[in-house]
C-alpha positions in Angstrom: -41.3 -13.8 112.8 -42.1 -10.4 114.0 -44.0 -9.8 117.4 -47.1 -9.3 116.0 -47.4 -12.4 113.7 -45.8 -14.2 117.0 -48.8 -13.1 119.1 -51.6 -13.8 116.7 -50.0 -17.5 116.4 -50.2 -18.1 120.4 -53.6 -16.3 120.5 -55.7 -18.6 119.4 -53.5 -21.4 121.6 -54.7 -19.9 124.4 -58.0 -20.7 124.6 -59.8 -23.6 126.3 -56.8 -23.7 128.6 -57.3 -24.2 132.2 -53.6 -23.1 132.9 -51.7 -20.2 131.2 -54.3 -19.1 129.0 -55.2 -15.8 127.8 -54.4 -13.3 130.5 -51.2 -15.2 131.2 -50.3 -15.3 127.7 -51.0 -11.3 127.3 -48.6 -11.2 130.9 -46.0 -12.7 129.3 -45.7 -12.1 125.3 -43.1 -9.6 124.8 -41.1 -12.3 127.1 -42.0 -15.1 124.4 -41.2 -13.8 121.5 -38.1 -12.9 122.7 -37.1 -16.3 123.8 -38.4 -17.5 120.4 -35.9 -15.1 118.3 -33.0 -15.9 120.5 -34.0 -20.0 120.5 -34.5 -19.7 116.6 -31.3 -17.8 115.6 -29.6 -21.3 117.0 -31.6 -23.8 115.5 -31.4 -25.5 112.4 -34.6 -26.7 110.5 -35.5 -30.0 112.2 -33.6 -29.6 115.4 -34.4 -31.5 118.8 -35.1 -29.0 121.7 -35.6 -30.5 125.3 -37.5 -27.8 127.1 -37.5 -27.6 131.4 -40.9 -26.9 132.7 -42.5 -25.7 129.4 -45.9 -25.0 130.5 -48.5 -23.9 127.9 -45.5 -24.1 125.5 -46.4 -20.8 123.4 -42.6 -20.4 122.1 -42.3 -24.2 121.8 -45.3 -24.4 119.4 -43.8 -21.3 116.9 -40.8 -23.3 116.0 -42.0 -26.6 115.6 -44.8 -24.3 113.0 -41.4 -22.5 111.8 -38.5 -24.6 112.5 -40.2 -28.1 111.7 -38.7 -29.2 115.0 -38.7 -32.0 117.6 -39.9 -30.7 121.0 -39.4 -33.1 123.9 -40.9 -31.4 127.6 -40.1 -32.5 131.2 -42.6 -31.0 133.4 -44.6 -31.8 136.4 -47.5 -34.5 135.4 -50.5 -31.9 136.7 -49.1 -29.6 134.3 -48.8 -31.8 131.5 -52.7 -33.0 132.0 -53.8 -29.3 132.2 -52.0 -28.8 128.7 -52.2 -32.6 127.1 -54.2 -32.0 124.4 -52.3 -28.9 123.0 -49.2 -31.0 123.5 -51.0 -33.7 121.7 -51.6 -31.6 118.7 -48.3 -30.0 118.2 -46.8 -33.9 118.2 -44.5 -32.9 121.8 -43.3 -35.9 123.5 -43.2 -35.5 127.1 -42.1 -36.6 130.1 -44.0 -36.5 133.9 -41.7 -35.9 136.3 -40.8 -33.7 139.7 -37.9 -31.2 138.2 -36.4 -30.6 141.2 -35.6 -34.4 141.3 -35.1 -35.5 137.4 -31.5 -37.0 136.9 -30.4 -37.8 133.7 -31.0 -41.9 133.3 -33.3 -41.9 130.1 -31.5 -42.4 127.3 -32.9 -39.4 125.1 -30.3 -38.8 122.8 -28.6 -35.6 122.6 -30.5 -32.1 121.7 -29.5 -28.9 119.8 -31.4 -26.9 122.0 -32.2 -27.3 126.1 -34.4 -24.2 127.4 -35.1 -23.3 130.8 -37.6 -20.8 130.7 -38.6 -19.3 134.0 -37.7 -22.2 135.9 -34.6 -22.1 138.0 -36.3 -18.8 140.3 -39.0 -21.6 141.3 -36.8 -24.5 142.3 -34.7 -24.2 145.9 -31.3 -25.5 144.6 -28.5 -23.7 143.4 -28.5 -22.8 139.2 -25.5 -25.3 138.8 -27.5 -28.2 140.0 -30.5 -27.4 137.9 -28.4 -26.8 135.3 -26.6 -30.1 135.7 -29.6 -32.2 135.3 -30.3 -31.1 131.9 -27.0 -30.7 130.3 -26.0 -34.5 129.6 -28.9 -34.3 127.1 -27.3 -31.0 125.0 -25.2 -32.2 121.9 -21.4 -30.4 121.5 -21.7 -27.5 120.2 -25.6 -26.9 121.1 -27.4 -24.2 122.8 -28.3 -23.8 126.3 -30.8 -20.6 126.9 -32.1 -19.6 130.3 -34.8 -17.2 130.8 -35.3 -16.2 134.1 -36.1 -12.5 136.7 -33.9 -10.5 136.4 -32.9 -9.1 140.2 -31.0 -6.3 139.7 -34.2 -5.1 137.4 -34.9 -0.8 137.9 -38.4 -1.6 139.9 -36.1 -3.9 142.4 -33.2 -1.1 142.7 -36.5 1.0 143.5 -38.1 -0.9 146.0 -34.7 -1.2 148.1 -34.2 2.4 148.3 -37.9 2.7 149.3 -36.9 -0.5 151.8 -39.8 -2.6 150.2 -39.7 -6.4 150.2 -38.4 -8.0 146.4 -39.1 -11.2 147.4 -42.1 -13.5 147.9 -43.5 -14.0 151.4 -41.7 -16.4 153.3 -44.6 -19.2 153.5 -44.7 -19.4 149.9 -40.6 -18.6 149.4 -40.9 -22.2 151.9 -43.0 -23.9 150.5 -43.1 -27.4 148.9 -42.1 -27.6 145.3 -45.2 -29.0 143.9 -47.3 -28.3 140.5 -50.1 -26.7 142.6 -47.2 -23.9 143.9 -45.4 -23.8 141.3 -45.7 -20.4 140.6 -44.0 -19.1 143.7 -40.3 -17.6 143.3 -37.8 -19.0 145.1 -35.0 -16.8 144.4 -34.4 -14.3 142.1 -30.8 -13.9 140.5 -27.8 -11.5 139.1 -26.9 -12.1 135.6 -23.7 -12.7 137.0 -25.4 -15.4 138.8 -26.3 -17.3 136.0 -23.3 -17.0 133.8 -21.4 -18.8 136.4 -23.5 -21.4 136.9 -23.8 -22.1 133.1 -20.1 -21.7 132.9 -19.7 -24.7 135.9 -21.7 -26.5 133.8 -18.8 -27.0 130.9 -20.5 -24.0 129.0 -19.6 -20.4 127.5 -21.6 -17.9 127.7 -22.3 -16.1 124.4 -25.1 -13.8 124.6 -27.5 -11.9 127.2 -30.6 -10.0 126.7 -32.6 -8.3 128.6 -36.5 -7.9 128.0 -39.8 -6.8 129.6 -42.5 -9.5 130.1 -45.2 -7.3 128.0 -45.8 -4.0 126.5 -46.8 -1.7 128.9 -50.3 -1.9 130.3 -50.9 -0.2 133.8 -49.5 3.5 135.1 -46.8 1.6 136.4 -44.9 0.6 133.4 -45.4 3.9 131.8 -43.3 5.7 134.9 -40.9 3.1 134.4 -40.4 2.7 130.6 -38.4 5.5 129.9 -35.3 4.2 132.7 -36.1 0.7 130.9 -35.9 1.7 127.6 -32.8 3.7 127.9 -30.9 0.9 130.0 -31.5 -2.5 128.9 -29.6 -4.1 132.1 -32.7 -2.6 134.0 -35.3 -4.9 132.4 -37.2 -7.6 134.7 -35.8 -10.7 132.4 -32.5 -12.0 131.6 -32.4 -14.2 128.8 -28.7 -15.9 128.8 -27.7 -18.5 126.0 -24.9 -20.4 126.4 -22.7 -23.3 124.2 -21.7 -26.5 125.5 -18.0 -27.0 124.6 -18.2 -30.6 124.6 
């Protein structure tokens, strides 16, 4: 599915929300679709995805429309009301629960596909340990895929020549983990980063991409594009997928 058929999918998904809708969904596309492709090149028709913290669950929704599959989302219980009834209708199970504190004692079965997306930067614990709640429930063989900031991004290497702050301010960097602050980044990390912490996890790491969140909309991304375009390691996303060898 191409970006634009993508985008006019999760268009009309967007409204009525309360959360995520429209504007957040315009904030993000580029980002989605991209996660989509690199979820969908690794699923088989039918497959069981466990997504971490899904949200409005725009990529979600295109492969259970494409893919036929089985879409299972732990996320914090005010989320999960704020987007019940377009869970409901794409047939997601779903699970309330804090994710900086789910273990693995459900007995779920295993999944082809467990996605992080944009999660780990909001949580104060280390990659490995988020990692290592979710991957009991990936099958041998299946796919891990983390999306997450990427820190080493051209607008960061910018701001610390200029000596300009990358990170949030440090009430909300301290704050509570909670669904009304959820937003906040905790940390930001290398690609390097993440590839270890996959690879403690009993996993190998067999692709990274690197994406903008959206096509480019203010003066800003038009003086950056061209150092963005030209060196893909200076996008703002990392997108890392990863195998579980057993």
């Amino acid at each position: 599915m191409n970006f634009q058929d993508f985008y006019e999918h999760c268009l009309p998904l967007s409204a009525g929300r309360t959360r995520q809708a429209r504007e957040y969904l315009d904030a993000h596309a580029t980002r989605f679709h991209r996660t989509y492709t690199t979820c969908a090149r690794n699923l088989p028709v039918g497959a069981r995805i466990l997504s971490i913290g899904a949200g409005a669950a725009y990529v979600e929704s295109v492969l259970t429309t494409v893919l036929n599959a089985n879409v299972t989302i732990v996320d914090f219980p005010g989320m999960l009301a704020a987007q019940a009834a377009q869970h409901a209708a794409f047939g997601f199970d779903t699970i309330a629960a804090n994710i900086l504190e789910y273990e693995a004692n459900q007995d779920l079965g295993r999944y082809d596909l467990v996605l992080s997306s944009e999660v780990v930067e909001h949580v104060p614990e280390a990659p490995s340990r988020h990692f290592s709640r979710f991957r009991p429930f990936l099958k041998a063989g299946g796919t891990f895929v983390v999306t997450t900031p990427n820190l080493a991004n051209f607008r960061n290497i910018v701001r610390f020549i200029l000596q300009k702050s990358v990170l949030e301010a440090p009430e909300l960097s301290f704050a509570p983990v909670a669904f009304e602050n959820e937003g906040y980044h905790r940390r930001e990390y290398m690609p390097g980063e993440i590839v270890t912490a996959l690879e403690a996890n009993d996993m190998k790491v067999c692709d990274i991409r690197y994406t903008m969140n959206a096509p480019a909309r203010v003066m800003r991304d038009y003086l950056f594009a061209p150092a963005e375009r030209v060196v893909p390691r200076w996008r703002v996303t990392q997108i890392v997928s990863a195998r579980a060898l057993g």
